[in-house]
N, C-alpha and C positions, 0 to 999 in steps of 0.2 A: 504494500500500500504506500504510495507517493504521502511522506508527510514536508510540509509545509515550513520553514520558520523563519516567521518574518523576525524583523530587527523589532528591536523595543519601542522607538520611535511611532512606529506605523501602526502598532497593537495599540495606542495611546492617541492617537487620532481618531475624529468623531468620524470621519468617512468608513472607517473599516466596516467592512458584509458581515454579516454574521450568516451561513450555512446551515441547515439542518437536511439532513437527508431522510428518507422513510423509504420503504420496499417499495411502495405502492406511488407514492407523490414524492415532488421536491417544494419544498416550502423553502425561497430565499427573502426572507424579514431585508428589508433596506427602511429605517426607520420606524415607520410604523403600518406601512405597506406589507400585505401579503399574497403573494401569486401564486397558483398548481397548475400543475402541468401533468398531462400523460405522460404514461412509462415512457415510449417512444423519444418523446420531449425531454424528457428528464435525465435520460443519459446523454445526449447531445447537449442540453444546457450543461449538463455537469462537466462534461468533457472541454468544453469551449471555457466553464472556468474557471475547470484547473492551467489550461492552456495558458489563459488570459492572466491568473495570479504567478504562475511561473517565470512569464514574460517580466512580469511586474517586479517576483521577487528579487529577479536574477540581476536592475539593476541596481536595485539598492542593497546589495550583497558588495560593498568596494573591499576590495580585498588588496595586501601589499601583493606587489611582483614578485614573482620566483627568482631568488639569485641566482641558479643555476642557468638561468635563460633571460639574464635580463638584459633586454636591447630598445634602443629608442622605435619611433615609429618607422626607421628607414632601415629596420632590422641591422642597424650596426649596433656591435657589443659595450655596454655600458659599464663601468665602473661602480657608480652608484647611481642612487636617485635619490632626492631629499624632496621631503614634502612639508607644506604649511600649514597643514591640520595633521591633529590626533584628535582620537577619542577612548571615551572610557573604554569602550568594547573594541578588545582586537581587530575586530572583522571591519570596522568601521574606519582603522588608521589608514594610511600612507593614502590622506584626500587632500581636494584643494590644489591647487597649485602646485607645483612641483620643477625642480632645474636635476637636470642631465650630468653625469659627470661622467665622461671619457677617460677612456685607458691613461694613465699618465699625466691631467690633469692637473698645473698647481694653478692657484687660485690663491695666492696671499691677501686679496683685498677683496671679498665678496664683491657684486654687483648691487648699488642702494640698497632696492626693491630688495632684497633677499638677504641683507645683514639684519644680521639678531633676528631671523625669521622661521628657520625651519624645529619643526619640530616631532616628523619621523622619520625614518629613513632606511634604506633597504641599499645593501655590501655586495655585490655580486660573486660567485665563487672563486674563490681565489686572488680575490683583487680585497683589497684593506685601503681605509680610508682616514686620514690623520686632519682633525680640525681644529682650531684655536678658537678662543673667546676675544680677541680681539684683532686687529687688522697686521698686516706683517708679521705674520706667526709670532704673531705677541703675547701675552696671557697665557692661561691654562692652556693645556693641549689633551688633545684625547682621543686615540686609535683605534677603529671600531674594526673587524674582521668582519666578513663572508657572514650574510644574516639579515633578521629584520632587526629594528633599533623603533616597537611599535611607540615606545613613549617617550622621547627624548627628557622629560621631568625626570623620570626614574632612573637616571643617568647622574649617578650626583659630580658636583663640578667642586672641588675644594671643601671643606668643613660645612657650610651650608647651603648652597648653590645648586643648580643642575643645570643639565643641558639644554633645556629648553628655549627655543629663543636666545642663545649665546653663540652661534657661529659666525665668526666673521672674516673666517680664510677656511682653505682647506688645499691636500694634497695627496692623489690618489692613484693608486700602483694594483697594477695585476701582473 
């Protein structure tokens, strides 16, 4: 049996369907409306949406990239990728915005738009990535290997700090 799960977001929103099924009828409540349908009807409505909530789930399911495979959109091999949002839930990190980092990569002085900005970030195999908290590989510095990085907060940066929103160079080797 295909189950279903949506993120917590969407279960908490007033549009969500509520379903009920029976042998004989399908009753889909949307508010305070109720519809039946024949058997005939009732597996075609049902089929259509499951379809239609798969469609749905599949894309608010953001997922980080696989490092093993992880290439820009012109399938060239990528170094990392950093991104501008996290969230509480795994499945929901490495969103928003996002900058590329190529094989060999240094980058001592972030670009404006993207100092003190990222906040997850995904190593691809074999390639390790070394960033600073300040510009000119000045400040902290900190080495991430081959992996996800879903929280950059949970990254602590010195006695009470963390990584969050602290990148401001970086330098990065496969």
């Amino acid at each position: 049996m295909l189950q279903l799960q949506p993120s917590r977001s969407l279960l908490e929103t007033p549009t969500f369907l509520t379903h009920v099924i029976r042998m004989e009828k399908l009753h889909v409540y949307i508010g305070q409306g109720k519809r039946s349908c024949s058997h005939a009807e009732n597996m075609k409505g049902f089929i259509a949406l499951l379809l239609l909530a798969a469609l749905c789930f599949e894309g608010l399911n953001a997922e980080c990239p696989d490092p093993a495979t992880l290439k820009d959109d012109y399938g060239s091999k990528l170094c990392a990728q950093m991104f501008e949002d996290s969230s509480y839930y795994y499945d929901d990190s490495c969103t928003g915005s996002f900058i590329n980092v190529y094989p060999d990569e240094d980058t001592p002085i972030m670009p404006w738009v993207w100092d003190n900005r990222v906040s997850s970030l995904v190593v691809g195999r074999g390639c390790s990535l070394t960033v600073w908290s300040k510009t000119k590989k000045q400040g902290s510095k900190k080495k991430f290997s081959a992996g996800f990085q879903y929280h950059l907060k949970e990254v602590k940066k010195g006695l009470f700090g963390n990584w969050n929103d602290s990148i401001s160079g970086y330098y990065c080797t496969c």
